[in-house]
C-alpha positions, 0 to 999 in steps of 0.5 A, a space after each residue: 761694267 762699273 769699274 771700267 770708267 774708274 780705273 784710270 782715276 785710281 792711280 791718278 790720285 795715289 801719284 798725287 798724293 805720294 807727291 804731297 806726301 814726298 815733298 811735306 816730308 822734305 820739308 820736316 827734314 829739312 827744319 830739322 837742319 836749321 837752328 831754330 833761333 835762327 829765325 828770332 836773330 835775323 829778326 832782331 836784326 831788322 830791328 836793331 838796323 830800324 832807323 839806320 839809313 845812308 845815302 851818297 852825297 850829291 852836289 849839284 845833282 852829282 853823286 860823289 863817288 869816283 876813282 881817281 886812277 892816278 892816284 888808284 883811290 876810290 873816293 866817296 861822301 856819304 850822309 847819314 840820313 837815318 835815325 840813328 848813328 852809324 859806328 863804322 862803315 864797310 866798304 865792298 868794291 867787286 872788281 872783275 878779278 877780285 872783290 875788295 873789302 875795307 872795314 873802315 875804323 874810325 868811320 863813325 858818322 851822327 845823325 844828319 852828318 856827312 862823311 867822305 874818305 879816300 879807300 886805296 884801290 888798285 885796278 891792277 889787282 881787283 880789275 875794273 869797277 863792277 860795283 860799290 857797296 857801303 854797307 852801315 854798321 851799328 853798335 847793337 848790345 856790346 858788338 858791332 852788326 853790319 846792317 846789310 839791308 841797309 847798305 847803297 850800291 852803285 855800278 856807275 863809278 865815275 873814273 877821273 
């Protein structure tokens, strides 16, 4: 007569702690997959991107950023209003076909300094505009790192 009412308890804790159990051991396999400095990088990497900020160029409330379709070029101004001068930057446009990708040399912008260019894009090959994105890039221990946390992206491009 005791044991009748605990019976169902039993099983009950046992499926829970195989759980426990199942899912602490996914998690020690997959740790051993990982690099550990992976960590430590992708921190140094917040770090060295610290002070480096862009934002687009607006005049009279107006961001400049558009593509000119007869001439099938995307144009932009960009200021550098970080802390820190930006080497080069990189310049995404996902169009609905394909996805292009322009690292732009000479490209470097100082501190508090604005910089425009012109990137060629064809609507034909890529598709229409779904996104922009520039993405600052900074001169780190002798390579160049792309600050990706720090980029700016617009999804309303004005076609002109």
């Amino acid at each position: 007569m005791m044991g009748k009412g605990k019976k169902g308890i039993s099983p009950l804790i046992a499926t829970i702690l195989l759980i426990a159990f199942a899912v602490a051991l996914g998690a020690v396999v997959m740790s051993w997959g990982r690099d550990p400095d992976l960590h430590g990088l992708d921190q140094e990497m917040v770090e060295a991107c610290r002070g480096v900020s862009i934002d687009i160029e607006k005049i009279g409330g107006v961001e400049q950023i558009s593509y000119i379709n007869a001439d099938r070029i995307v144009r932009f101004t960009v200021l550098n209003s970080g802390s820190r001068d930006i080497s080069q930057l990189m310049v995404t446009i996902i169009g609905d076909r394909e996805t292009y990708v322009a690292d732009l040399r000479d490209s470097s912008i100082r501190i508090g300094h604005p910089f425009s260019r012109e990137i060629n894009y064809n609507i034909n090959i890529y598709g229409e505009i779904m996104k922009v994105r520039i993405t600052p890039r900074i001169r780190h221990e002798g390579s160049t790192v792309a600050c990706t946390r720090n980029s700016i992206e617009f999804e309303k491009i004005t076609v002109i």
